[in-house]
C-alpha positions in Angstrom: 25.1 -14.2 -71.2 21.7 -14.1 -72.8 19.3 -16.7 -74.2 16.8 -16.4 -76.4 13.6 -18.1 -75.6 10.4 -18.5 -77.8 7.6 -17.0 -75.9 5.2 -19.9 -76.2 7.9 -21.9 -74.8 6.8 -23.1 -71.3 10.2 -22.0 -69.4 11.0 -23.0 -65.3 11.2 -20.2 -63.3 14.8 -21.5 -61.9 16.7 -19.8 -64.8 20.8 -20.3 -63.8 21.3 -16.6 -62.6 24.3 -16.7 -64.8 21.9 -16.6 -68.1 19.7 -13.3 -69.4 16.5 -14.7 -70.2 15.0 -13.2 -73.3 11.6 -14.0 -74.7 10.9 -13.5 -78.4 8.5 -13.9 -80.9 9.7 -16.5 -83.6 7.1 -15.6 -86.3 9.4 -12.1 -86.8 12.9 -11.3 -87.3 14.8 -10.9 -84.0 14.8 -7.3 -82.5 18.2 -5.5 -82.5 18.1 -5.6 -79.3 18.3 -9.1 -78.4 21.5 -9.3 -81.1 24.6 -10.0 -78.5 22.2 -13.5 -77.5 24.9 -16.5 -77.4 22.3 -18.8 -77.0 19.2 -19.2 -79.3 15.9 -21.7 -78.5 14.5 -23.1 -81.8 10.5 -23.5 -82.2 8.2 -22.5 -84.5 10.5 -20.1 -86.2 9.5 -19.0 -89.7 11.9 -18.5 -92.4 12.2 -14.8 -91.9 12.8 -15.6 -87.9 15.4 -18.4 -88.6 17.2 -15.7 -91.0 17.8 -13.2 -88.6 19.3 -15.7 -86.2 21.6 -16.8 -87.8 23.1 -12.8 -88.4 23.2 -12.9 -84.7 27.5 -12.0 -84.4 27.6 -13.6 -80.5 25.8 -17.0 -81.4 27.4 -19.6 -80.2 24.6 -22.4 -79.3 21.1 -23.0 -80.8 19.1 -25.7 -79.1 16.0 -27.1 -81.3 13.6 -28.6 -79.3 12.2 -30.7 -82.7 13.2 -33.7 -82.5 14.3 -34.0 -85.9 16.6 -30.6 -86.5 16.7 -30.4 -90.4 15.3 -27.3 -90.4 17.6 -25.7 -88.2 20.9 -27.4 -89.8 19.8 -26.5 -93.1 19.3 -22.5 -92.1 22.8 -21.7 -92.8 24.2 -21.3 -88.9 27.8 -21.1 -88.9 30.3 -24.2 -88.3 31.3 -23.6 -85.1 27.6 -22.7 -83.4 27.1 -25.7 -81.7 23.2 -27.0 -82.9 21.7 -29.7 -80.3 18.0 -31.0 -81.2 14.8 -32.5 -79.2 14.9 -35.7 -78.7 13.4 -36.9 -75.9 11.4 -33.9 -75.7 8.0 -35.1 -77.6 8.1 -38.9 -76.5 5.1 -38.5 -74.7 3.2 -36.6 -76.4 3.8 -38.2 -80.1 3.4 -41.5 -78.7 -0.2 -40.3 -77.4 -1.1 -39.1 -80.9 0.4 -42.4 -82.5 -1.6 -44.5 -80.4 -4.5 -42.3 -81.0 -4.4 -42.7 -85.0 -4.1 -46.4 -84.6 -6.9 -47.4 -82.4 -9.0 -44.6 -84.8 -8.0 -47.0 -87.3 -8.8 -50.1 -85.5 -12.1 -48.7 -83.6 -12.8 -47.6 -86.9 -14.0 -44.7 -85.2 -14.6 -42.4 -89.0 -17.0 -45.0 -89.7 -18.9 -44.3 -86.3 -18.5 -40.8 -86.8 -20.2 -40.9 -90.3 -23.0 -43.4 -89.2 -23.6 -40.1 -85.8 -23.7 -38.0 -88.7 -26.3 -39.7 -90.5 -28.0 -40.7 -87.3 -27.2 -44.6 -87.7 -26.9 -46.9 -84.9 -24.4 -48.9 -86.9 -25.1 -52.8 -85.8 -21.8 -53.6 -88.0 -20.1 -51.6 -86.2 -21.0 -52.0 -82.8 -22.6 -55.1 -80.8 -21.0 -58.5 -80.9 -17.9 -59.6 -82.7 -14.9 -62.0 -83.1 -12.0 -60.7 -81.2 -9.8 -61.7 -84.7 -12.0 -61.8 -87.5 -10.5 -62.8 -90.4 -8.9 -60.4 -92.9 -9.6 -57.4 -90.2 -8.0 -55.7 -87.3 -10.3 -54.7 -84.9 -8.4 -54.4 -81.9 -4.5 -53.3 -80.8 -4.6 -56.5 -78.0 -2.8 -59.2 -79.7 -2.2 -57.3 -83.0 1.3 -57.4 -84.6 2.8 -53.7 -84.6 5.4 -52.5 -86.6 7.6 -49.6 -85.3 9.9 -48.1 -88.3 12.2 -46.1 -86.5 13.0 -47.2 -83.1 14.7 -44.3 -81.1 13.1 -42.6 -78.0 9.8 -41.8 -79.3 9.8 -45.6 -80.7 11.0 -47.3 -77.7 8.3 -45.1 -75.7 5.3 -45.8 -78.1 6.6 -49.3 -77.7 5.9 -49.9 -74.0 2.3 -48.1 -74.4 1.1 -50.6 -77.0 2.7 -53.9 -75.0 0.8 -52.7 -72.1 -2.5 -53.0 -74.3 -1.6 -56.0 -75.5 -0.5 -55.6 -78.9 2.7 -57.6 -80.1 5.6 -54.8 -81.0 8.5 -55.3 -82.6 11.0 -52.5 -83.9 12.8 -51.3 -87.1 16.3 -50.1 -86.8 19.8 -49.9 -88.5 20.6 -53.1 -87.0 19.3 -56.6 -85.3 19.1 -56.8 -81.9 16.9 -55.9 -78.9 16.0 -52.1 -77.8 14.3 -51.8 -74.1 13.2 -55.2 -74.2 11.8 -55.4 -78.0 12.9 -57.4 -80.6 14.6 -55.3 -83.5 15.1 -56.0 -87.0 17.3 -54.3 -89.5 15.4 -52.1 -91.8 17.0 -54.4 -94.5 15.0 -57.3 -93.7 11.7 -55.5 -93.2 10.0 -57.5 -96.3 10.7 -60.7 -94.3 8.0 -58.9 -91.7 5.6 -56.7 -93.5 3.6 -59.5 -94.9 2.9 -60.7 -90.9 2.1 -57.0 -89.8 -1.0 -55.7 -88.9 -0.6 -52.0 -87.8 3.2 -50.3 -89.4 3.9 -47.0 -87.5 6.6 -44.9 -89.0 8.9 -42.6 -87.0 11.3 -42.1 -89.4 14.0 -38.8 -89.9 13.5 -36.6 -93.1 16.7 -37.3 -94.3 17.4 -38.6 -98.4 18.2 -41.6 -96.7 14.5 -42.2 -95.8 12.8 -40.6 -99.0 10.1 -42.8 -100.3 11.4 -45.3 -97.5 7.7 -46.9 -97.8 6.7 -47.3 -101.5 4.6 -49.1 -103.6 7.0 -52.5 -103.4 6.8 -52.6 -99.6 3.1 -51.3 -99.6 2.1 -54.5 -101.3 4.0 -56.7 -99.1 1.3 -55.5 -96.4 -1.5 -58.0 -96.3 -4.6 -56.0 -96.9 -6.3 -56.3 -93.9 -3.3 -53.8 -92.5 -2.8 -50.3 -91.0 -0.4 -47.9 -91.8 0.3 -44.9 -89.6 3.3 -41.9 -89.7 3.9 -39.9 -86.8 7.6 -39.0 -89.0 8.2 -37.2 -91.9 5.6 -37.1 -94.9 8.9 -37.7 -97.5 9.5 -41.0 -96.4 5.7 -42.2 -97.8 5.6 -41.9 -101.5 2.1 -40.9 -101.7 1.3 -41.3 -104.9 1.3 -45.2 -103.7 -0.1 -44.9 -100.5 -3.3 -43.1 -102.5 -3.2 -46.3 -104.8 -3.4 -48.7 -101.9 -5.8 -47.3 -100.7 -8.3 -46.9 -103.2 -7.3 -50.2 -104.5 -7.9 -52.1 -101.3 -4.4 -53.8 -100.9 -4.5 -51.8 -97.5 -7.3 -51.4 -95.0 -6.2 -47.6 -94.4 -3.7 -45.4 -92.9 -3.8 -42.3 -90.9 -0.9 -39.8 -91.6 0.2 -36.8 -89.3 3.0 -35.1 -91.8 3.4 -35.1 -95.6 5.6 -34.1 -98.1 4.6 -30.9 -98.4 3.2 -29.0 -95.7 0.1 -27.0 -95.4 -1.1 -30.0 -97.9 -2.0 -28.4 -101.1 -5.8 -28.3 -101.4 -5.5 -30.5 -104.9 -3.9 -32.9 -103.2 -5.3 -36.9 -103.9 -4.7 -37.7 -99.8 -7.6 -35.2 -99.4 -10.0 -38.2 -100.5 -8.0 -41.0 -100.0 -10.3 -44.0 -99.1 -10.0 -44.7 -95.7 -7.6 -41.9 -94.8 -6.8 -40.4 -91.1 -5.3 -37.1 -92.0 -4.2 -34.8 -89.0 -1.9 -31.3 -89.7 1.0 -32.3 -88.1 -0.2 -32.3 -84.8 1.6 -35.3 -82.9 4.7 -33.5 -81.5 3.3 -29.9 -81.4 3.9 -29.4 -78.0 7.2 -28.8 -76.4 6.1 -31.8 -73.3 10.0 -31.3 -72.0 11.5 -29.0 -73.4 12.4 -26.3 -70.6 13.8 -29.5 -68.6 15.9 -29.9 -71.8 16.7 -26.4 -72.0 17.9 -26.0 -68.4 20.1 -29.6 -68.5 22.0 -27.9 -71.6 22.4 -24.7 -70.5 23.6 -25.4 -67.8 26.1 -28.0 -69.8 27.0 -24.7 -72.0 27.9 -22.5 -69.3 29.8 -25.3 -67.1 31.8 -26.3 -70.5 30.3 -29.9 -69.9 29.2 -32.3 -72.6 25.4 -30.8 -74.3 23.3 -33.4 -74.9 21.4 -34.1 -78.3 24.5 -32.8 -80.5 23.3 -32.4 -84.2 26.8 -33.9 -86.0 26.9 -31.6 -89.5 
């Protein structure tokens, strides 16, 4: 049985000796002769790469290691190839980018790197100050955080903040308590925007989510706040983000994803005020996924349950 690896996938050595190990490169189509793979790893394929897979006549499994598998549910795979995704995969590392935006935001560390550029020693920026001004957030400890979407990566990102001190609570489908957070359902979120001082956004891509932050719930931040998304740019209608930001009713936001991706160069984010624009760099790095690749291989060779099932 073989299984189709991308090559900058870091892959264990211990391979089950019951599985072909084929590397390939998933910026071109699939060579003919890796077309009796069952098996096929998803990650960083381009269009043309995704199109060929899903011609292979064996397939019968295709493990993405994105956590969010639109892409590869959406390429046209037949019904019975089993598709699992990612998650768990990038916990680590998009919580590490998350946390990075937001203490950016709250160090106001483009501020510091403006006043280097323009060789300032910035006195309101560094020295003395009031652990909670008023009408800022200058610090995560003690400031109340806002996870919208509260699955792995949420729960993960979760624990990191609490251990600097911040105050976290969740978003979710439903009330309740995840790994020892309190969680609200996302239809009572304006009862807790207007009290939020940091909202991080992990949401899906799905047309459940589009424009999930707009201009109504951007103005039920107070204006002091921080926005950050570490999801999908379509759940952010931008348009209103730009306005809250030029107008003030937000202190800023730093976004890792938009809608449409490479950002077109006329876009108004370029020059948002007080925007933290990275290109879609949080989960860019496959932290787990040979441990992921191994646990459901394994699984699909055995005839066990695969983990991360993609229901279409």
């Amino acid at each position: 049985m073989k299984i189709l690896v991308p090559d900058m996938v870091e892959f264990l050595d211990d391979v089950d000796p019951r599985a072909e190990v084929a590397l390939y490169d998933p910026a071109v189509p699939i060579p003919d002769e890796h077309r009796d793979a069952e098996v096929f790893v998803a990650w960083g394929n381009n269009a043309d790469n995704l199109a060929s897979a899903v011609q292979l006549p064996n397939l019968k499994f295709v493990q993405a290691l994105s956590a969010g598998a639109e892409k590869i549910t959406g390429a046209g795979f037949a019904d019975d190839v089993v598709i699992a995704n990612g998650s768990g995969v990038h916990d680590r590392t998009v919580t590490e980018h998350a946390v990075t935006l937001a203490l950016a935001l709250a160090r106001r560390l483009p501020a510091s790197a403006r006043a280097q550029k323009a060789h300032e020693w910035s006195r309101e920026l560094g020295g003395v100050h009031l652990m909670r001004p008023e009408g800022a957030v200058t610090s995560l400890v003690r400031a109340r955080v806002l996870i919208w979407g509260f699955g792995n990566i949420g729960q993960n990102l979760a624990r990191v903040l609490d251990a600097l001190g911040a105050e976290v609570r969740g978003v979710a489908r439903s009330d309740g308590e995840r790994s020892g957070f309190p969680v609200i359902s996302e239809g009572r979120i304006g009862e807790v925007l207007p009290e939020t001082d940091v909202l991080i956004m992990i949401l899906p891509g799905v047309a459940a989510t589009q424009n999930a932050l707009g201009a109504e719930r951007l103005a039920q931040l107070p204006d002091h706040a921080y926005v950050v998304n570490v999801g999908r740019g379509t759940t952010i209608d931008e348009d209103a983000l730009v306005d809250a930001l030029d107008s003030g009713s937000i202190a800023g936001a730093a976004i890792d994803v938009t809608a449409v991706e490479p950002l077109p160069a006329d876009s108004p984010l370029w020059d948002a005020k007080n925007l933290i624009l990275t290109p879609h760099a949080a989960g860019g790095r496959a932290d787990l996924g040979a441990n992921l690749i191994h646990e459901n291989l394994a699984a699909y060779l055995d005839g066990t349950r695969i983990k991360n099932v993609v229901e279409r």
